[in-house]
Biopython code that builds the backbone (N, CA, C, O; Angstrom):
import numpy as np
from Bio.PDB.StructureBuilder import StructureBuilder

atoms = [
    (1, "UNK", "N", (76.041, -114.103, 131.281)),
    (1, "UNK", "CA", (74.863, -113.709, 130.522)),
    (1, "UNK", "C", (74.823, -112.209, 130.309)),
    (1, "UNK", "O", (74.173, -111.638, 129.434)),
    (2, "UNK", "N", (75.750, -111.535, 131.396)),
    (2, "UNK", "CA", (75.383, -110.147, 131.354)),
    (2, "UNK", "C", (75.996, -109.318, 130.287)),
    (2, "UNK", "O", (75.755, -108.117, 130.160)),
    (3, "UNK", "N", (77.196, -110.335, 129.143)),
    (3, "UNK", "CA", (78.079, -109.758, 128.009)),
    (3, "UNK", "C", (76.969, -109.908, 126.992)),
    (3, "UNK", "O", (76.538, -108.893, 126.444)),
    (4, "UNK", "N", (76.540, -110.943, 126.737)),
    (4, "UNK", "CA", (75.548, -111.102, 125.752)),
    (4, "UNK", "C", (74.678, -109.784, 125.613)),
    (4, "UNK", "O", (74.440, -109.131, 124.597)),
    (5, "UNK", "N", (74.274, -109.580, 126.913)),
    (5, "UNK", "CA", (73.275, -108.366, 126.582)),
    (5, "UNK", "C", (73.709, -107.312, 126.286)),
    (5, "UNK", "O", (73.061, -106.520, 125.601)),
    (6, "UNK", "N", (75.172, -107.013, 126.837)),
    (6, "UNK", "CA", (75.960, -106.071, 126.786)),
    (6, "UNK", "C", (76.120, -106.291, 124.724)),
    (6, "UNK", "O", (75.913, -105.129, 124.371)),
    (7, "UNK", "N", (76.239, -106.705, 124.059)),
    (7, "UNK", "CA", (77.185, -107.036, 122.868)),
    (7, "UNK", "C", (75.656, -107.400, 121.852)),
    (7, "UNK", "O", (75.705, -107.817, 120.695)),
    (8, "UNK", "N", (74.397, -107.123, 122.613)),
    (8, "UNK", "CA", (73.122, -107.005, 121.725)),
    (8, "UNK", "C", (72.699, -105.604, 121.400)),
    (8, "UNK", "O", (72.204, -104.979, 120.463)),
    (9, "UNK", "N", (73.212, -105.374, 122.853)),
    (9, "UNK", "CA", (72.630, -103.443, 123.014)),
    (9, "UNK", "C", (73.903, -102.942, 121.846)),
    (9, "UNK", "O", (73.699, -102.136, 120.939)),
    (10, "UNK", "N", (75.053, -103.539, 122.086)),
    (10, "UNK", "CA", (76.260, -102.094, 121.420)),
    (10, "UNK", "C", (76.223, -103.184, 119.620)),
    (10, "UNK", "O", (77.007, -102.981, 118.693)),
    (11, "UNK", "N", (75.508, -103.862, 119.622)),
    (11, "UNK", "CA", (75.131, -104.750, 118.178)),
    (11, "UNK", "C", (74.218, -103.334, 117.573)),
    (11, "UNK", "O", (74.566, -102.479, 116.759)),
    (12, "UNK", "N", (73.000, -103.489, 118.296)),
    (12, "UNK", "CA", (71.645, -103.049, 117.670)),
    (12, "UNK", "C", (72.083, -101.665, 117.752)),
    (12, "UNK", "O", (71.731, -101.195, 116.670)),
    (13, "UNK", "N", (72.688, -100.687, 118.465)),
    (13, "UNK", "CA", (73.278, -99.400, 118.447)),
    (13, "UNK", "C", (73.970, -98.873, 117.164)),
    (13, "UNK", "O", (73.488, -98.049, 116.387)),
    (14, "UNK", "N", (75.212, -99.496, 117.065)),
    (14, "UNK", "CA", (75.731, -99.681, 115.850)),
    (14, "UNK", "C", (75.077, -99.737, 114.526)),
    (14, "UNK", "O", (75.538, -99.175, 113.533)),
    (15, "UNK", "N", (73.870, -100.511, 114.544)),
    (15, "UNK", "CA", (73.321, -100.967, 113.170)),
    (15, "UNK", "C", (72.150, -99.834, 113.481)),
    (15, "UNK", "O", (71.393, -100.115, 112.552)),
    (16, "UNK", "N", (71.606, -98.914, 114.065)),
    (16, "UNK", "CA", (70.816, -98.062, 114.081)),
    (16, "UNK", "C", (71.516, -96.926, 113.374)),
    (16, "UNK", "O", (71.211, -96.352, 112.328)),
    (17, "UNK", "N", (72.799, -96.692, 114.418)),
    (17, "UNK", "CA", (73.405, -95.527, 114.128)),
    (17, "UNK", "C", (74.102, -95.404, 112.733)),
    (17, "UNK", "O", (74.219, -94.271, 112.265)),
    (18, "UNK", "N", (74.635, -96.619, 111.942)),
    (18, "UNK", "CA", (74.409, -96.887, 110.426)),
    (18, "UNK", "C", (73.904, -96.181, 109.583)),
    (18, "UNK", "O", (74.297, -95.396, 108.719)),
    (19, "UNK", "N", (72.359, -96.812, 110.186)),
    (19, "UNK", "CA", (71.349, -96.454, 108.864)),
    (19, "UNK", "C", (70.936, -95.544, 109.237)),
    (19, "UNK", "O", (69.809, -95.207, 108.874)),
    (20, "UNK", "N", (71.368, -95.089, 109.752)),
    (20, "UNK", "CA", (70.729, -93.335, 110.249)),
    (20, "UNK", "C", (71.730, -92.178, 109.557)),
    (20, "UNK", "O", (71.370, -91.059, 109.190)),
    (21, "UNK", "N", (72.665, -92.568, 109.500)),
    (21, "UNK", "CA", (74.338, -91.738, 108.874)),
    (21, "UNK", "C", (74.479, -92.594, 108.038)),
    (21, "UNK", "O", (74.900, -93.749, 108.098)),
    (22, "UNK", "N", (73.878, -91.598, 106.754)),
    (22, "UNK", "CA", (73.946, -92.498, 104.847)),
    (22, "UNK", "C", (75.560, -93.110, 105.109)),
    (22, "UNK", "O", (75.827, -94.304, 105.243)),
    (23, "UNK", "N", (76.230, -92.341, 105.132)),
    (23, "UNK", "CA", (77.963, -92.723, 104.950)),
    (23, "UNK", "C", (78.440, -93.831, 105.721)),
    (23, "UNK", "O", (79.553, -94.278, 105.445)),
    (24, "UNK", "N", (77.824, -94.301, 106.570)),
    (24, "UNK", "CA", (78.470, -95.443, 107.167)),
    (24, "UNK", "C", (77.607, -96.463, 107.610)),
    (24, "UNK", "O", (77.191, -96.767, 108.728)),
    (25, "UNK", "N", (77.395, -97.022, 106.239)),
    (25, "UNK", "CA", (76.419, -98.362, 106.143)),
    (25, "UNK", "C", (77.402, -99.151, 106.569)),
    (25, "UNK", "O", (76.954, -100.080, 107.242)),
    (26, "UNK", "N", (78.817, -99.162, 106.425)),
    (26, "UNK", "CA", (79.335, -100.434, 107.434)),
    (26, "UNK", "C", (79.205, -100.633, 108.601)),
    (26, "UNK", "O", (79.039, -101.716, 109.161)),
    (27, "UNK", "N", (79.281, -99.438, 109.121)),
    (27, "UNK", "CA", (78.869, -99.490, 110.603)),
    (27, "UNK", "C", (77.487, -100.515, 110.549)),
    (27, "UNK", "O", (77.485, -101.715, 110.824)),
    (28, "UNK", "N", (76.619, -99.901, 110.227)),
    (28, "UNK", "CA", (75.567, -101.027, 110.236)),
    (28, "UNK", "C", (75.238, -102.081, 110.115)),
    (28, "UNK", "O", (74.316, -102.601, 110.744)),
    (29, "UNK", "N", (76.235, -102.851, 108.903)),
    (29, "UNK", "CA", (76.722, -103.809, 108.777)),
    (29, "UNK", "C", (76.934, -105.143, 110.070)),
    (29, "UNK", "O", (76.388, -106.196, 110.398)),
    (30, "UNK", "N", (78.321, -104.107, 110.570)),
    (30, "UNK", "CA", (79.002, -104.507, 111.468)),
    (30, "UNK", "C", (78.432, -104.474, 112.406)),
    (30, "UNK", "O", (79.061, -105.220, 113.157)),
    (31, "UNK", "N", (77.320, -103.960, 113.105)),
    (31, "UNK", "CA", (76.233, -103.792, 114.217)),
    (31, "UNK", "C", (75.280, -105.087, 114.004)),
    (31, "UNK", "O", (75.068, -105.859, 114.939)),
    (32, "UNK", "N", (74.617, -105.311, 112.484)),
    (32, "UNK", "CA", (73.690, -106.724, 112.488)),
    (32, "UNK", "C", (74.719, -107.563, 112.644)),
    (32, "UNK", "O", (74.218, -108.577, 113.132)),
    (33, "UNK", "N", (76.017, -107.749, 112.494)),
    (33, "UNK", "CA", (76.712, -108.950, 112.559)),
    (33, "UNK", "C", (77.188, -109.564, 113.961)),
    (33, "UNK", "O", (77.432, -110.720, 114.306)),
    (34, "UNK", "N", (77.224, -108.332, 114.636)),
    (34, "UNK", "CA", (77.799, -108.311, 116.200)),
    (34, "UNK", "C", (76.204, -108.631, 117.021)),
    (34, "UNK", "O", (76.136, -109.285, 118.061)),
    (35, "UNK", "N", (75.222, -108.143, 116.452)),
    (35, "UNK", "CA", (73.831, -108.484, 117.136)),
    (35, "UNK", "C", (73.527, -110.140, 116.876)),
    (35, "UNK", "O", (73.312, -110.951, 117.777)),
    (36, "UNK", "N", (73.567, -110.456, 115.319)),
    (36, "UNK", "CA", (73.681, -111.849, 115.345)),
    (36, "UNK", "C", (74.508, -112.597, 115.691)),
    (36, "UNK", "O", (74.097, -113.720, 115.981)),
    (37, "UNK", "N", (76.101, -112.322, 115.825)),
    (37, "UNK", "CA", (76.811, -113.207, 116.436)),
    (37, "UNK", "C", (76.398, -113.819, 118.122)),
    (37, "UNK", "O", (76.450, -114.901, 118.706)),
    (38, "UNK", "N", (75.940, -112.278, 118.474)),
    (38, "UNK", "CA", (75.322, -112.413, 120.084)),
    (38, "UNK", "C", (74.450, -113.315, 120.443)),
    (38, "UNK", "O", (74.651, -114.333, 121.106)),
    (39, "UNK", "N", (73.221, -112.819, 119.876)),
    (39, "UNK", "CA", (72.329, -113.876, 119.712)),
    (39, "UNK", "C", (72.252, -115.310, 119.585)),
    (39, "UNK", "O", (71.460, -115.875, 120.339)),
    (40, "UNK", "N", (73.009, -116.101, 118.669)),
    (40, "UNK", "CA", (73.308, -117.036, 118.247)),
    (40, "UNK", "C", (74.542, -117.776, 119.768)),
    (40, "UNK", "O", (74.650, -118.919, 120.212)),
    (41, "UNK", "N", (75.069, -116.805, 120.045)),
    (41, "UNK", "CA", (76.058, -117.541, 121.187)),
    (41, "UNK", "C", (75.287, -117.406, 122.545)),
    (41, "UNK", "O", (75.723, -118.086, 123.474)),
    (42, "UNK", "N", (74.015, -116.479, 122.813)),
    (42, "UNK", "CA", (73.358, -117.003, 123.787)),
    (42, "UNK", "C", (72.447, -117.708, 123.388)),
    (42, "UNK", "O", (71.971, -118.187, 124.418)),
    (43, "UNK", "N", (71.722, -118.196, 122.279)),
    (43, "UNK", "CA", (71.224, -118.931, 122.384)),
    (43, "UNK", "C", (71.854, -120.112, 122.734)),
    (43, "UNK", "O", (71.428, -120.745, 123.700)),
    (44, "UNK", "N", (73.272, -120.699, 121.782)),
    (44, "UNK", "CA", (73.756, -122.051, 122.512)),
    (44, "UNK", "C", (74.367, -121.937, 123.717)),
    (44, "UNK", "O", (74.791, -122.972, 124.231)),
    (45, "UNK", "N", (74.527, -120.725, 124.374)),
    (45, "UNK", "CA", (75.037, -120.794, 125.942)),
    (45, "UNK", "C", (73.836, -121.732, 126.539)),
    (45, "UNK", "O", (74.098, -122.807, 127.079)),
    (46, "UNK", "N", (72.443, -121.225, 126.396)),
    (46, "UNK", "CA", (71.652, -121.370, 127.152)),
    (46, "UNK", "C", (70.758, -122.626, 126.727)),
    (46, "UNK", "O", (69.622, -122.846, 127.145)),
    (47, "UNK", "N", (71.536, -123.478, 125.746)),
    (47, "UNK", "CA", (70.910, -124.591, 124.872)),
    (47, "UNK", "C", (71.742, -125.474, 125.754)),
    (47, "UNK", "O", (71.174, -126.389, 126.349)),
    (48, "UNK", "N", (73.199, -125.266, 125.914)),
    (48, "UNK", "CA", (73.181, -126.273, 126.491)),
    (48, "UNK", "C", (74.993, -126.916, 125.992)),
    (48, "UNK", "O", (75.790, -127.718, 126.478)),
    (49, "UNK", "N", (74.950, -125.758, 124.450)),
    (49, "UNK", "CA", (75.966, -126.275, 123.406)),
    (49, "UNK", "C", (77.769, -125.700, 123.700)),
    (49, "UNK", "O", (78.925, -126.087, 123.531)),
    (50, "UNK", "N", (77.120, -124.732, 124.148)),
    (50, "UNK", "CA", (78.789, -124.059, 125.081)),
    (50, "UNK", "C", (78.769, -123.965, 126.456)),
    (50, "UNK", "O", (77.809, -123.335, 126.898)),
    (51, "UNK", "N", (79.769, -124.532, 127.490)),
    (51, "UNK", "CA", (79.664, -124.242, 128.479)),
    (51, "UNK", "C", (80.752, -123.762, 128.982)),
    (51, "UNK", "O", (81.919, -123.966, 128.645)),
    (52, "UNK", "N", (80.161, -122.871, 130.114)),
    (52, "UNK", "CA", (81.885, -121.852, 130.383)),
    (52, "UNK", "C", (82.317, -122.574, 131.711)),
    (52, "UNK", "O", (83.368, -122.260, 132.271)),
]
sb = StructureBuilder()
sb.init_structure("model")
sb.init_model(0)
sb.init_chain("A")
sb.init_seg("    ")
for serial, (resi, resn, name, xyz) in enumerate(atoms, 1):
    if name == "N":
        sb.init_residue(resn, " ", resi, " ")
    sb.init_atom(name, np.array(xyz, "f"), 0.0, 1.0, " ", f" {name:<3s}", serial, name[0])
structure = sb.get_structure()
């Protein structure tokens, strides 16, 4: 559980530090995508749908 949080914080970091520096809206991009990928895989960790 403790990567998830790890890979929400360096998600939402990324997509701050983005839109904060005009020039690298990918970064930001790539920060909501890594925040939602996170999200979405703890939610089914903890649903029940992946188990390690």
């Amino acid at each position: 559980m403790g990567w998830i949080i790890l890979l929400l914080v360096i998600g939402l970091a990324l997509a701050v530090l983005g839109f904060i520096l005009k020039g690298l809206i990918w970064l930001a991009v790539i920060g909501i995508v890594l925040f939602v990928v996170a999200g979405v895989l703890g939610w089914s960790w903890r649903r029940g749908f992946i188990r390690s």
